[in-house]
C-alpha positions as CSV (number, residue, x, y, z in Angstrom):
1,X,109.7,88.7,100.1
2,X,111.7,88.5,96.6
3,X,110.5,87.2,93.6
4,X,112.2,86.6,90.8
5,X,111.4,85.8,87.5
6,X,113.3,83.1,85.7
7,X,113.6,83.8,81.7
8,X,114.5,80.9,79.5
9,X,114.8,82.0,75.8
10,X,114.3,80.7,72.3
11,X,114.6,82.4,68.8
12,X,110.7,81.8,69.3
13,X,109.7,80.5,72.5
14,X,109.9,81.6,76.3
15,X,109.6,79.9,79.1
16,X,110.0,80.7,82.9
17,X,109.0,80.3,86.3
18,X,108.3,82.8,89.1
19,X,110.3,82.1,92.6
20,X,109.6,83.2,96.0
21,X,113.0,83.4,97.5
22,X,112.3,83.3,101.3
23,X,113.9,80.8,103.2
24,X,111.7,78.2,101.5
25,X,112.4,78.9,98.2
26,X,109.2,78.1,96.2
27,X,107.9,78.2,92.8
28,X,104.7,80.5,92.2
29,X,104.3,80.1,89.2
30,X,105.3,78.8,85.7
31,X,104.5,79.4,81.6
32,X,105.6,79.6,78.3
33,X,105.0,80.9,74.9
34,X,105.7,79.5,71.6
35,X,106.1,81.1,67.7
36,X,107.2,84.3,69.3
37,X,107.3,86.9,66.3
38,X,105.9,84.9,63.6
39,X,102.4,85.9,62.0
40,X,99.9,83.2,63.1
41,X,99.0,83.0,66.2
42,X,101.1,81.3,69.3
43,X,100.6,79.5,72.0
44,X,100.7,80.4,75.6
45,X,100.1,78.4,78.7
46,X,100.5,79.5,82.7
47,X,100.2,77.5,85.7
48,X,100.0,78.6,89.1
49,X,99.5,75.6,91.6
50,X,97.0,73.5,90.1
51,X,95.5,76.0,87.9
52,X,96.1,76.1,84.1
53,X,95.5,79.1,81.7
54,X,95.9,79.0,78.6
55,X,95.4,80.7,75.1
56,X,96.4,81.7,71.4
57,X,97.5,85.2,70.6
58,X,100.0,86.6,67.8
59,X,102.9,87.3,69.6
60,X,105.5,90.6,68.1
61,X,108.2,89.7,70.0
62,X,109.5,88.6,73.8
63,X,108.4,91.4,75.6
64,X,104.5,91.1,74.1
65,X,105.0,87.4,75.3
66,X,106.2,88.4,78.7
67,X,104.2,91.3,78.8
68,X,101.1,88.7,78.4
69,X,102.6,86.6,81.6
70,X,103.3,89.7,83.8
71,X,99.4,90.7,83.0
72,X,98.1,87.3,83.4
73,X,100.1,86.9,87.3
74,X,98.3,90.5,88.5
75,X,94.9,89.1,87.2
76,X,95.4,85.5,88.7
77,X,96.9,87.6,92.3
78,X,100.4,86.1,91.8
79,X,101.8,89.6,92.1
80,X,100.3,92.9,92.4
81,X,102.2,94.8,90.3
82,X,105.3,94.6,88.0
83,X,107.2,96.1,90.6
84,X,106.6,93.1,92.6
85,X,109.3,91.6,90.6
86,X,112.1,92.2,92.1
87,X,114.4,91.0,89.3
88,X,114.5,88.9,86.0
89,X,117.4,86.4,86.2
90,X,118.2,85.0,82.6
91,X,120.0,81.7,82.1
92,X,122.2,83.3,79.7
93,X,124.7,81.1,77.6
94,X,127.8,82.8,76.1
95,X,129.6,85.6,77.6
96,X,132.8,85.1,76.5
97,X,135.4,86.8,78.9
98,X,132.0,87.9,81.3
99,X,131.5,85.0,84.0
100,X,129.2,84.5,86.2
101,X,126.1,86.4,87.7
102,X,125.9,89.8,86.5
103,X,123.8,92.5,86.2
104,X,122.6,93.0,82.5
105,X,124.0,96.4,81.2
106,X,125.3,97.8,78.1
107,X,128.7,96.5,78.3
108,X,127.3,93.1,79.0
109,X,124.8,93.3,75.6
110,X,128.0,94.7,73.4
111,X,130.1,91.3,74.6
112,X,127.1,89.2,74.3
113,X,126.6,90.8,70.5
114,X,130.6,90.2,70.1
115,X,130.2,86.3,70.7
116,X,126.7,85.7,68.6
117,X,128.9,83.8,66.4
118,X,129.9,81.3,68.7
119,X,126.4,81.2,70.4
120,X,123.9,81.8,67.3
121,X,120.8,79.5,68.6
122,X,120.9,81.8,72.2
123,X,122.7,84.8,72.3
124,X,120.4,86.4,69.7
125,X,117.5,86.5,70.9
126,X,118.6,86.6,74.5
127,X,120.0,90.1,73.9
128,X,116.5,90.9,71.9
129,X,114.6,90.2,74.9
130,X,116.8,92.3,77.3
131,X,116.6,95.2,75.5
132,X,113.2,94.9,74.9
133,X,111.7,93.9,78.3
134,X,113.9,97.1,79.3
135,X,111.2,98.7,77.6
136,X,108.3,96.9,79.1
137,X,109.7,96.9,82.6
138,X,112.3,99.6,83.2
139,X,112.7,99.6,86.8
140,X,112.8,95.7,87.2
141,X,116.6,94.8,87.6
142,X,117.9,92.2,85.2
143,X,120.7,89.7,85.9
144,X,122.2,87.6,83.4
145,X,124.0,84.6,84.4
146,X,125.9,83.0,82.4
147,X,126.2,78.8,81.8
148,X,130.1,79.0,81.2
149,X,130.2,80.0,85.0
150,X,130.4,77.0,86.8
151,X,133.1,75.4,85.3
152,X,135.9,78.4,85.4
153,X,137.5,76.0,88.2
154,X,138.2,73.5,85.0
155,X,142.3,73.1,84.8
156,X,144.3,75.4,82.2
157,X,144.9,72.0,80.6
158,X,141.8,71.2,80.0
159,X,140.7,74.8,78.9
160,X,143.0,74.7,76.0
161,X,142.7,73.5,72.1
162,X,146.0,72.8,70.3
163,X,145.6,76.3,68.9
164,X,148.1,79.2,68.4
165,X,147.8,81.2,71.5
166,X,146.6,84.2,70.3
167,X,143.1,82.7,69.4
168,X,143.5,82.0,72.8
169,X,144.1,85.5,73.9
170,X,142.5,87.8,71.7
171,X,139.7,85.6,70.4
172,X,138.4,83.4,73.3
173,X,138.8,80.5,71.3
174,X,138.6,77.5,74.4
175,X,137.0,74.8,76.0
176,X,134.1,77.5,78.2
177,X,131.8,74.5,79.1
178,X,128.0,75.3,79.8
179,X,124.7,73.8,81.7
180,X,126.3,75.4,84.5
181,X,123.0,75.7,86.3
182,X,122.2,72.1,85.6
183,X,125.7,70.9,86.8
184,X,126.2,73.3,90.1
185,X,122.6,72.3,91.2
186,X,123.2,68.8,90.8
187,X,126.8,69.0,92.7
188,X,124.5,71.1,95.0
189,X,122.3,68.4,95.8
190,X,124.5,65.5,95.9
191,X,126.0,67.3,98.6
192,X,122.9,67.1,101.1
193,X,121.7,63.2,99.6
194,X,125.1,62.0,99.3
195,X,127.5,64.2,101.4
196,X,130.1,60.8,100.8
197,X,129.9,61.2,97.1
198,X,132.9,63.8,96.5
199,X,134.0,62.6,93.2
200,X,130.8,62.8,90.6
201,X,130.0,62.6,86.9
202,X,127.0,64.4,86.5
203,X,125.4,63.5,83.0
204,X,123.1,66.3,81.7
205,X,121.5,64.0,78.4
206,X,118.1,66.0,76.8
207,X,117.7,67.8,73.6
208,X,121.1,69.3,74.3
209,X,123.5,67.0,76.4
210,X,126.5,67.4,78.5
211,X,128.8,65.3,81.1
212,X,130.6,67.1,83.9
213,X,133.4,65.7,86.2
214,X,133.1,67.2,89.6
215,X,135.3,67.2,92.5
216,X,134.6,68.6,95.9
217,X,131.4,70.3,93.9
218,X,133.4,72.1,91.8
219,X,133.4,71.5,88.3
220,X,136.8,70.1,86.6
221,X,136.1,68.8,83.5
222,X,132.7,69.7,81.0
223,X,132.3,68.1,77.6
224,X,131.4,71.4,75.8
225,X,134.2,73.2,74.0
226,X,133.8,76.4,72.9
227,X,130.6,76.7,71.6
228,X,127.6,74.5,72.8
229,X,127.6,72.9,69.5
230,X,130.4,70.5,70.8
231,X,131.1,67.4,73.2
232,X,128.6,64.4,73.2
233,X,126.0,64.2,70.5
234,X,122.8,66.3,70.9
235,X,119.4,66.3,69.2
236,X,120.3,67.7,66.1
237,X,123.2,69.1,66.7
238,X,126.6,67.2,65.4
239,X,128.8,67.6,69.0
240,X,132.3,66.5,68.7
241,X,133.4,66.6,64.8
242,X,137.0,67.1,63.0
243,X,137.0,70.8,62.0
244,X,138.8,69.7,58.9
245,X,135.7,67.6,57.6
246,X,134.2,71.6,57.1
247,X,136.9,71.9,54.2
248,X,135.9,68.5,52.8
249,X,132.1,69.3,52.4
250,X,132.7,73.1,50.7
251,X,134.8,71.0,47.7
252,X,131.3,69.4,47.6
253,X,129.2,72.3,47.0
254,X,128.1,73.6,50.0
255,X,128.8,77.2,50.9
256,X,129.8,78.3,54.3
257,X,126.0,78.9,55.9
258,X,124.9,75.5,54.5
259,X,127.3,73.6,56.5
260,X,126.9,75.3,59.7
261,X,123.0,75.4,59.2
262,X,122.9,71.6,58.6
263,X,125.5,70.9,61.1
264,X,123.2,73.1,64.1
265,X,119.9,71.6,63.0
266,X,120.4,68.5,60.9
267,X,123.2,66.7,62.6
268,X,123.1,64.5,66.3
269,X,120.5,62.1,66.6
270,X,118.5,63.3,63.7
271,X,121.0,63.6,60.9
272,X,122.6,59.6,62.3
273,X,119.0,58.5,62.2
274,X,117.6,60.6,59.3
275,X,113.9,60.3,61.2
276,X,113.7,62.4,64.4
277,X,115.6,64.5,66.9
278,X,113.4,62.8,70.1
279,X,115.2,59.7,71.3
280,X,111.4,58.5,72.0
281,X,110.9,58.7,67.8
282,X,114.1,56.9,67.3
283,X,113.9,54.0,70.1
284,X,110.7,53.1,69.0
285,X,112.1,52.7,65.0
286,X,115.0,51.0,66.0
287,X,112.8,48.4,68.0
288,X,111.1,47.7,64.8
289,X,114.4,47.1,62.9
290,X,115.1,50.5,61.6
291,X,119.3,50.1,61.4
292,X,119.7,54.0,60.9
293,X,118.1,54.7,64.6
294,X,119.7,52.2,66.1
295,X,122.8,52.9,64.5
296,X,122.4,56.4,66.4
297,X,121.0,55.4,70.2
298,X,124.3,53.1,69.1
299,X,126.6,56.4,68.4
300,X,124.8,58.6,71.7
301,X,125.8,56.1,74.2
302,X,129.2,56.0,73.1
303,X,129.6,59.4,73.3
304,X,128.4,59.2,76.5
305,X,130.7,56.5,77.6
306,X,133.5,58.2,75.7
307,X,133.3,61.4,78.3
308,X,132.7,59.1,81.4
309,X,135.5,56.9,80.6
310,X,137.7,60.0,80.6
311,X,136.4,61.5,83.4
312,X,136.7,58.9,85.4
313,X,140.7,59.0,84.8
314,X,140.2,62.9,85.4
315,X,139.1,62.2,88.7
316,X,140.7,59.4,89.5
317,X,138.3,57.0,90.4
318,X,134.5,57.9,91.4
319,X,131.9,58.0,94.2
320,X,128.5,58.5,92.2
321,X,127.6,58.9,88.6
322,X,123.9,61.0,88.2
323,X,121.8,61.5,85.1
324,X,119.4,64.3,84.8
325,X,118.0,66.4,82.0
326,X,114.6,64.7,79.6
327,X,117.1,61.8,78.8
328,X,118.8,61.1,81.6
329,X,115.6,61.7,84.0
330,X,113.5,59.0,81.8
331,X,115.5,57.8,79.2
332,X,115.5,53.9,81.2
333,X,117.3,52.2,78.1
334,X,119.8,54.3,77.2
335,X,121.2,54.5,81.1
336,X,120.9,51.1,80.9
337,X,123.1,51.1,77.5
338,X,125.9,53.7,78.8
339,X,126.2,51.2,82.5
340,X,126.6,48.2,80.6
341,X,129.2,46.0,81.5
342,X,130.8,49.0,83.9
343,X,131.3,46.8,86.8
344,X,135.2,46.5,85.9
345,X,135.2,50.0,87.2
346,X,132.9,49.6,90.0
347,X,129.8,50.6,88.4
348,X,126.8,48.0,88.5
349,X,123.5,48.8,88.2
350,X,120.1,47.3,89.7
351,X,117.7,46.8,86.5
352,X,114.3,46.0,88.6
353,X,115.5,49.6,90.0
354,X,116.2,51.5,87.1
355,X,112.9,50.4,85.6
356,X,111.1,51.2,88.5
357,X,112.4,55.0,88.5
358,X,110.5,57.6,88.4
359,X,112.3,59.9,86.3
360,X,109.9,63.1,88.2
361,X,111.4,61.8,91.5
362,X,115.0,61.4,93.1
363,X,116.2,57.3,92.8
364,X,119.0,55.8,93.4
365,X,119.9,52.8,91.0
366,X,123.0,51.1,91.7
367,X,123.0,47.5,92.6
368,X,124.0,46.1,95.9
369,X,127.1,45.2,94.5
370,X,128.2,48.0,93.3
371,X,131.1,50.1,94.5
372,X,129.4,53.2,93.0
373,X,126.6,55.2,93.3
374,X,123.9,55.5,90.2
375,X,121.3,58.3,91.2
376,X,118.8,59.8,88.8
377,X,118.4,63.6,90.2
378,X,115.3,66.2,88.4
379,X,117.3,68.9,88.0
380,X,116.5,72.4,88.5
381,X,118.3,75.2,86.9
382,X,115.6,78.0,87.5
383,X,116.4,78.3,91.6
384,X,120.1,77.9,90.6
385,X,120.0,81.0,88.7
386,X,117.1,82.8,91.5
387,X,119.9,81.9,93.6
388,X,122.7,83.9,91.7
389,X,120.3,86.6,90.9
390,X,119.6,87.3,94.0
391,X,122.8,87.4,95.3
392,X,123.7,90.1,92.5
393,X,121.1,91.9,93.9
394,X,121.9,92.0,97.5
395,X,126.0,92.6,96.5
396,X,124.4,95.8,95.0
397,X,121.6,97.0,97.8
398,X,119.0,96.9,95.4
């Protein structure tokens, strides 16, 4: 039996689940931590089947939070040992010229450290925790794989900005695209519930959101540029946005770190709306009247439609168009917003059926009329990248 552990990082939090990957492939167990290496006490919380732990502690760092988890999985009999983990797989983000699955080494933290700047929110504290769950667990393999992998079957074409080559060539400057998890499991999937469906746009809409154009379930087009700043609107980050405008707002006063700092964390939904970053805050103040939030549920969906509009040129047409991610799994009025009036293109959807979705479960939600398919898929990155991990670790013998 291999189990791996599934590490999902933030400059504070972790979260991950434990996978047994037999022929089954099956969760064992799940938790998180929050306020990782700030001085009052964070939260921690595992679950194993129906069980629930769950506590306060001060928490130094990743490993003291994963340490925790690894100590609470031998006491609940999830694992023996340490060594029972076979490998930590972490749904790493930027690798620049590294693609793909790979074991984590020194090389792979110095290229990491080389694209923090394009990668500020993740790389960080992803190459943190490597380094120090090295120390906690030394013998337990880690494999990074990387979000930009997927989508390295995108066109040249659509790889390139309008950039002198040598950013190109010596500085990575291009269109990487991420949520490479997210998008190959859905392709994945698609393929066993809808084997028809070749040509899909996958829309990935939650705190962070991306659309992917897929073809034959490979990737061809991803709205992320080079950093996963970019493409449709996010929370509160700005997406899409004239570089030029950067130039404008230092004649106003701001240095340098300001702007990036308010464009990372102050832009998307919450800078348009000026009250929240949760789509749930903002629907409900724009049903009261609020102009601001609807002005920004206004902006999000045609970003959205922006991306599938273009991607449905890319591909010439489409079979099935899929929504995953906390948005697109439950987010019933805003699919409802970016489907409007579609049915030019083929696209009608059923809205007894899209209100009756169960955004935990798989639904289809196209109307009998239309000419394509509308599916609402749970996504699941974590056994996309046990997947890849294990495969590293076979490739190897280990």
């Amino acid at each position: 039996m291999t189990k791996i552990l599934v590490a999902n990082l933030g400059s504070t939090s972790f979260k991950y689940k434990l996978l047994e990957m037999s022929d089954a492939e099956h969760e064992l167990a799940s938790g998180a931590c929050e306020r990782i290496g700030q001085s009052m006490p964070g939260t921690w919380q595992l679950k194993v089947g129906d069980e629930i732990k769950s506590g306060e502690v001060v928490f130094e760092d990743h490993a003291a939070a994963v340490e925790l988890h690894l100590s609470e999985l031998i006491e609940c009999g999830v694992i023996a040992s340490v060594s029972d983990v076979a490998a930590i797989g972490f749904k790493a983000v930027h690798g620049g010229p590294i693609s793909g699955a790979v074991r984590v080494d020194d090389e792979v933290l110095e290229t990491m450290a080389r694209f923090n700047v394009l990668a500020p929110a993740h790389n960080p504290p992803y190459i943190a925790a490597m380094k120090a769950l090295k120390r906690v667990a030394p013998d337990t393999e880690q494999v990074a794989v990387f979000e930009t992998a997927y989508h390295q079957t995108i066109p040249a074409a659509r790889q390139v900005y309008g950039v002198p080559h040598e950013w190109y060539e010596q500085y990575g400057i291009r269109r990487y695209g991420f949520h490479g998890a997210s998008h190959s499991y859905i392709a994945s999937r698609m393929n066993k519930i809808d084997p028809a469906a070749k040509r899909i746009i996958n829309c990935h809409l939650g705190g962070s959101c991306s659309i992917c154009a897929i073809k034959d379930g490979k990737s061809v087009a991803n709205s992320f540029g080079t950093t996963p700043q970019s493409g449709v609107l996010h929370n509160n980050r700005t997406g899409d946005l004239d570089v030029f405008s950067v130039l404008a707002m230092r004649k106003h006063g701001l240095s340098e770190e300001d702007i990036f700092s308010q464009l990372g964390k102050q832009g998307g939904l919450l800078g348009i709306s000026g009250l929240s970053a949760d789509i749930r805050d903002i629907e409900e103040a724009a049903a009261t009247g609020h102009e601001q939030a609807q002005l920004a549920i206004d902006a999000f969906v045609e970003s959205c439609r922006h991306y599938i509009g273009a991607y449905l040129v890319a591909l010439g047409g489409m079979d099935a168009i899929t929504f995953t991610g906390g948005i697109g799994q439950h987010g019933k009025q805003i699919r409802a917003a970016i489907l409007k009036d579609l049915g030019f293109a083929g696209i009608v959807m059923d809205d007894v059926k899209n209100k009756a979705a169960d955004g935990n479960d798989e639904n289809r939600i196209d109307h009998a009329d239309s000419a394509v398919r509308i599916w609402v898929l749970p996504t699941n990155e974590e056994l996309m990248v046990a997947r890849q991990t294990v495969a590293v670790l076979q490739k190897q013998n280990i």
